[in-house]
Backbone as CSV, one residue per row, in Angstrom:
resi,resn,N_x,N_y,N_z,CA_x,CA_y,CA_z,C_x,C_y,C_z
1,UNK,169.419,115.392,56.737,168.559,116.162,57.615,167.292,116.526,56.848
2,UNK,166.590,115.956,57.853,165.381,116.779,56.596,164.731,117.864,57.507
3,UNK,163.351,118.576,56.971,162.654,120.201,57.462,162.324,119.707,58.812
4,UNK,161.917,119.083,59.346,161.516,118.768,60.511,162.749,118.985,61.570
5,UNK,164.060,118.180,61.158,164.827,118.212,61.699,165.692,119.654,62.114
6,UNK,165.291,120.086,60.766,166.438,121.515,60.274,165.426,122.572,61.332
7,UNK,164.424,122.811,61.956,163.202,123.379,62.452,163.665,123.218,63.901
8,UNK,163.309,121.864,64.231,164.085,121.730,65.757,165.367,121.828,66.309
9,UNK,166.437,122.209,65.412,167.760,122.265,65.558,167.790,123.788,65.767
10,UNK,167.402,124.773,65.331,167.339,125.765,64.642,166.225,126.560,66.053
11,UNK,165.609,125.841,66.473,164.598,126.330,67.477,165.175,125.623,69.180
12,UNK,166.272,124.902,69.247,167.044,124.600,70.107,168.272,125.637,70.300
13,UNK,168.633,125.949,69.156,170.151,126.516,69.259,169.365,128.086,69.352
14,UNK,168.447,128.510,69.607,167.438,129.582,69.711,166.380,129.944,70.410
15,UNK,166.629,129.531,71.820,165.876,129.369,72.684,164.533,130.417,72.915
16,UNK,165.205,131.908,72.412,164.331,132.872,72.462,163.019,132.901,71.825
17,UNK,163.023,131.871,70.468,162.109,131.845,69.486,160.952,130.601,69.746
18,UNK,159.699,130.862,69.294,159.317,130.061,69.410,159.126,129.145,68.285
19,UNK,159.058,127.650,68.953,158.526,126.423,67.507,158.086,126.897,66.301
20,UNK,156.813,127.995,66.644,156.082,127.899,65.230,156.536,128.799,64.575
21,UNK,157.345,130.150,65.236,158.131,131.041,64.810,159.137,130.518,63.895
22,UNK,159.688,129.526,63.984,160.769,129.061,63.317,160.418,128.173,62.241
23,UNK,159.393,127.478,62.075,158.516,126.617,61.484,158.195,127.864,60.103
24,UNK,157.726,129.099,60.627,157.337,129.971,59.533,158.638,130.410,58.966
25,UNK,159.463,130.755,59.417,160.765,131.448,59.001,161.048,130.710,58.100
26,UNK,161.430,129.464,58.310,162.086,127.691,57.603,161.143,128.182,56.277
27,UNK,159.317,128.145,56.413,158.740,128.359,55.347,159.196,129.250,54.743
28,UNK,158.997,130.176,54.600,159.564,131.302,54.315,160.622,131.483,53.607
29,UNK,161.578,131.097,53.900,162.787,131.023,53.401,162.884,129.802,52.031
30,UNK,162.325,128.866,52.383,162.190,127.671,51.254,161.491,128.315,50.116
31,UNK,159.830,128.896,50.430,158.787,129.448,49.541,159.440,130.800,48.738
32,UNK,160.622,131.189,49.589,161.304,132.414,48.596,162.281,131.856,47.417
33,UNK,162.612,130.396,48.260,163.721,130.071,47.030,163.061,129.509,45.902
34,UNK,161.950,129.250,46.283,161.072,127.954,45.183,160.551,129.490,43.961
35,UNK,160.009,130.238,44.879,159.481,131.136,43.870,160.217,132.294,42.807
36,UNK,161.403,132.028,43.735,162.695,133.112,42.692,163.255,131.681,41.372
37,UNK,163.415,130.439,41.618,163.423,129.560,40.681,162.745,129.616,39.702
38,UNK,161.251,129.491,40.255,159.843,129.596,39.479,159.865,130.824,38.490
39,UNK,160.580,131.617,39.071,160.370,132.719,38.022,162.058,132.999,37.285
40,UNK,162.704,131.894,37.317,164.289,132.050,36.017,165.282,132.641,36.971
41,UNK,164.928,132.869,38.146,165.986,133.761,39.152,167.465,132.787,39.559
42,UNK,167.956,133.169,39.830,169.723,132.515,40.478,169.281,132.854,41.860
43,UNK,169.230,131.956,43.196,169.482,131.998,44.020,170.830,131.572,44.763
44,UNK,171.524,133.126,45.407,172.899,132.676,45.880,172.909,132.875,47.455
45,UNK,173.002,131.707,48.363,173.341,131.850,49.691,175.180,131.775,49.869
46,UNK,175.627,132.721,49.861,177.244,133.112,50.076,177.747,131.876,51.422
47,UNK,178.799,131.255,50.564,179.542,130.282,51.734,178.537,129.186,51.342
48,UNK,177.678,128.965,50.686,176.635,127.895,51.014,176.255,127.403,49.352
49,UNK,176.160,128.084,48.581,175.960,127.482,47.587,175.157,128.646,46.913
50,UNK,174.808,127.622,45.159,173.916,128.922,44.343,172.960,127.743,43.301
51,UNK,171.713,128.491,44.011,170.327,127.154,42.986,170.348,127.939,41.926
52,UNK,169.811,127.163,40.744,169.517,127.901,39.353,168.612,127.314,38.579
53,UNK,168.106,127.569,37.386,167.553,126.194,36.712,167.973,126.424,35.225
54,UNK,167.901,125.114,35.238,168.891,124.462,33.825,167.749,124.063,32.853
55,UNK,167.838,124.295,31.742,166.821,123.673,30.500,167.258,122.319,29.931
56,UNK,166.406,121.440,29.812,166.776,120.598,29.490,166.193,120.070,28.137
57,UNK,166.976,119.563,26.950,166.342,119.817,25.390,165.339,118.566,25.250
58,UNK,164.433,118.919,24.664,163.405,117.848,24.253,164.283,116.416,23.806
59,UNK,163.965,115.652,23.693,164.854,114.218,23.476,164.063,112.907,23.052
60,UNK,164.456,111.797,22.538,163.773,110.740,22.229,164.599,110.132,23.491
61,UNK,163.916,109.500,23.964,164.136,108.477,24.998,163.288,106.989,24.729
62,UNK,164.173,106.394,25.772,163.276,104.497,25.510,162.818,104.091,27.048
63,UNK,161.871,103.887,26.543,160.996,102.894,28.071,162.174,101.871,28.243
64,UNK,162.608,101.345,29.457,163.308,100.785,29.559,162.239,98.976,30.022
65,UNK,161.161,98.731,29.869,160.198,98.199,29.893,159.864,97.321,28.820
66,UNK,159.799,98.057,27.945,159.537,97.537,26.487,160.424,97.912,25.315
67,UNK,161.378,98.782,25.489,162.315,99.445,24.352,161.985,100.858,23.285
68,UNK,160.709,100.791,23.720,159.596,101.548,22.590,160.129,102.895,22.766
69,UNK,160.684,103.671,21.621,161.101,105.053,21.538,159.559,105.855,22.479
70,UNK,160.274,107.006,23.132,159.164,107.535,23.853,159.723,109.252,23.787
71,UNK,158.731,110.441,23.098,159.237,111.669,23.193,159.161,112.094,24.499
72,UNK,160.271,112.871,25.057,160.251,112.901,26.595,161.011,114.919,26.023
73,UNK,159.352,115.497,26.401,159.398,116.786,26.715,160.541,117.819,26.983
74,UNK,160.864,119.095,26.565,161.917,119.858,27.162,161.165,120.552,28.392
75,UNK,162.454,120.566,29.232,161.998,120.548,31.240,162.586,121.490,31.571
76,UNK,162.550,122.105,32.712,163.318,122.749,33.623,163.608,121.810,35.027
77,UNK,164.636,122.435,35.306,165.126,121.202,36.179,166.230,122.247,37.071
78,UNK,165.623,122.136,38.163,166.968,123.267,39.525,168.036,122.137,39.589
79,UNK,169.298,123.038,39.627,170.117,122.658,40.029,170.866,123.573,40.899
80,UNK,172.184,122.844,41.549,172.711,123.349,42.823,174.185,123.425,42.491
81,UNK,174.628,124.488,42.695,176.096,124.664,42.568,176.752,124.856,44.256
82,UNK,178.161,123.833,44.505,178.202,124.119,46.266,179.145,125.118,46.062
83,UNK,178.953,126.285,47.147,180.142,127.249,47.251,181.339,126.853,47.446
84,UNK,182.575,127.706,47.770,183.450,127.425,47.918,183.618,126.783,49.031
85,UNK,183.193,127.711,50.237,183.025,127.404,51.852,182.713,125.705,51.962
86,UNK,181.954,125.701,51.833,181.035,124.494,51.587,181.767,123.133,51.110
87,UNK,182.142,123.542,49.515,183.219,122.397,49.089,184.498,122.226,49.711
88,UNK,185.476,123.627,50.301,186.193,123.327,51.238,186.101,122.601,52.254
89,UNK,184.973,122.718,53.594,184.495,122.210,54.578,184.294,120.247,54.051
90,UNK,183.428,119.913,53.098,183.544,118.747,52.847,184.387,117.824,52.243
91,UNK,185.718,118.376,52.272,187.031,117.733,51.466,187.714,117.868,52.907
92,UNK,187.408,118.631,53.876,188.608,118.497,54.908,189.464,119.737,55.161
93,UNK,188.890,120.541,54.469,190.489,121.619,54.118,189.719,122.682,54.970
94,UNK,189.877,123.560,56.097,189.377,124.584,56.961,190.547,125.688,56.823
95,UNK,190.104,126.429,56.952,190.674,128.228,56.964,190.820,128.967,58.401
């Protein structure tokens, strides 16, 4: 599913609201998670999962092109942990 999709689903099952109303909310909600990341935060949606970001150590790496050792920077990099709810629901197992 991608934002477009997640927007019109979300503004169907919500008849009261309007398109662009929901369009901002969707923003909204994304621009809060990006910016609590941005700043070292744990984002936890309960039943749904928990974003975080992970450091990743400076490293020698190889062009896979030419072989040529290449220093490849230490990063930050989000990652996603799935809740319980969540990993239950996609194995099959319901409560």
């Amino acid at each position: 599913m991608i934002r477009s999709e997640l927007i019109q689903k979300i503004a169907e099952e919500n008849p009261h609201l309007f398109q662009r109303d929901v369009e901002r909310i969707v923003a909204t909600i994304f621009d809060e998670i990006t910016e609590a990341l941005a700043r070292g935060e744990r984002v936890e949606l309960r039943g749904f999962g928990a974003f975080s970001v992970k450091k990743r150590d400076a490293r020698v790496g190889r062009n896979p092109r030419t072989g040529e050792s290449v220093d490849v920077a230490e990063k930050a990099v989000p990652f996603f942990k799935t809740g319980k709810l969540l990993r239950d629901r996609l194995n099959g197992i319901e409560e």
